[in-house]
C-alpha positions, -999 to 999 in steps of 0.1 A, spaced: 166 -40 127 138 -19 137 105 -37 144 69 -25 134 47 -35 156 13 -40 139 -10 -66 137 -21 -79 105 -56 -72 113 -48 -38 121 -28 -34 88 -58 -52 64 -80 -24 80 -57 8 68 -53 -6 39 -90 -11 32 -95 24 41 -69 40 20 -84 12 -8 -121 27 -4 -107 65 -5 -85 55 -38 -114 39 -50 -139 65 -45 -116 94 -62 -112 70 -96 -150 72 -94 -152 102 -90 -130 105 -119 -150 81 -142 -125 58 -144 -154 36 -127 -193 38 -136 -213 42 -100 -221 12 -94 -189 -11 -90 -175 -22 -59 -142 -32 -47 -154 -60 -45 -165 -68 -86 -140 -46 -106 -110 -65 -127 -82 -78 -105 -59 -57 -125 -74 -28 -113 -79 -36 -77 -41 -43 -77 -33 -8 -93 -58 4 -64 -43 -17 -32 -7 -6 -47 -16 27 -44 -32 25 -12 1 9 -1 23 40 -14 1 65 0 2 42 35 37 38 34 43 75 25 24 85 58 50 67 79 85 84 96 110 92 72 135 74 96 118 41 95 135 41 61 169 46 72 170 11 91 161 -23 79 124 -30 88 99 -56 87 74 -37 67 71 -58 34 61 -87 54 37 -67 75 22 -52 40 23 -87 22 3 -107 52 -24 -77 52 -30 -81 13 -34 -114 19 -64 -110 44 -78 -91 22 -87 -123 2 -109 -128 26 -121 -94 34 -126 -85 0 -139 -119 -11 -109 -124 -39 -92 -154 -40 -61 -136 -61 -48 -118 -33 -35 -149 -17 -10 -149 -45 5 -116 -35 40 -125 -18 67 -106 -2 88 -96 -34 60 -78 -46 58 -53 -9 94 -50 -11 95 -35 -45 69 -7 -32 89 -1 1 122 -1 -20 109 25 -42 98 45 -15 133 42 2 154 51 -31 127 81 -32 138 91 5 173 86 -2 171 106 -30 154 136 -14 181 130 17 207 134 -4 198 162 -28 181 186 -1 153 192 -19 133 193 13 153 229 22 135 243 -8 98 239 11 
C-alpha cells in the first residue's frame, strides 16, 4: 500500500483553495450573484463545489499513485470534515469515506481507461 503523507490540516487548506478558485469561476459565470460567500450559499452547491475542488485536487496528483492501493479517501474525507469548522457548516461532518472513494474510484477507472487505450500517445 502506498502511504500519503499529508496532514489533515494541510489537506483542508488545498482544498479550500481549489474551493475559493471553483467558487470564484461559477461567479464569474453568474451561477452566483457577487455577493455570496462559501460560507452562505445552499449545501447542495457547496458540495457540487468541494467535489470539484476534490477532482481537480486529485487530478493534480501522479498518475502512479493510482496504480497502487492508497490512503487517499480517508485523507480527503478527514479534510472535508475540518472544513465544518473552517467553513462554519455543520453538514460537512456528515461527509464519510464512501463518499471520497467514489471520486478517487472514478478518477482511477478514468486512469485505467486512458492506460489502457493509449490515448495519451495521441498528445
Amino acid at each position: 500500500m502506498l502511504e500519503i503523507k499529508i496532514s489533515v490540516t494541510a489537506a483542508a487548506n488545498l482544498l479550500i483553495y481549489r474551493m475559493r478558485r471553483e467558487f470564484d469561476a461559477r461567479k464569474k459565470l453568474g451561477f452566483f450573484s457577487p455577493g455570496c460567500e462559501l460560507s452562505n450559499i445552499p449545501y447542495k452547491n457547496l458540495l457540487e463545489i468541494t467535489e470539484s475542488a476534490i477532482f481537480d485536487l486529485i487530478m493534480l496528483l501522479p498518475a502512479e499513485i493510482f496504480l497502487k492501493k492508497n490512503n487517499l479517501a480517508p485523507i480527503i474525507a478527514n479534510a472535508v470534515r475540518t472544513l465544518s469548522k473552517d467553513i462554519g457548516r455543520e453538514e460537512f461532518i456528515l461527509y464519510d469515506i464512501r463518499s471520497a472513494e467514489i471520486i478517487v474510484n472514478s478518477v482511477c477507472r478514468l486512469f485505467e481507461s486512458s492506460h489502457r487505450n493509449k490515448s495519451y500517445l495521441n498528445n
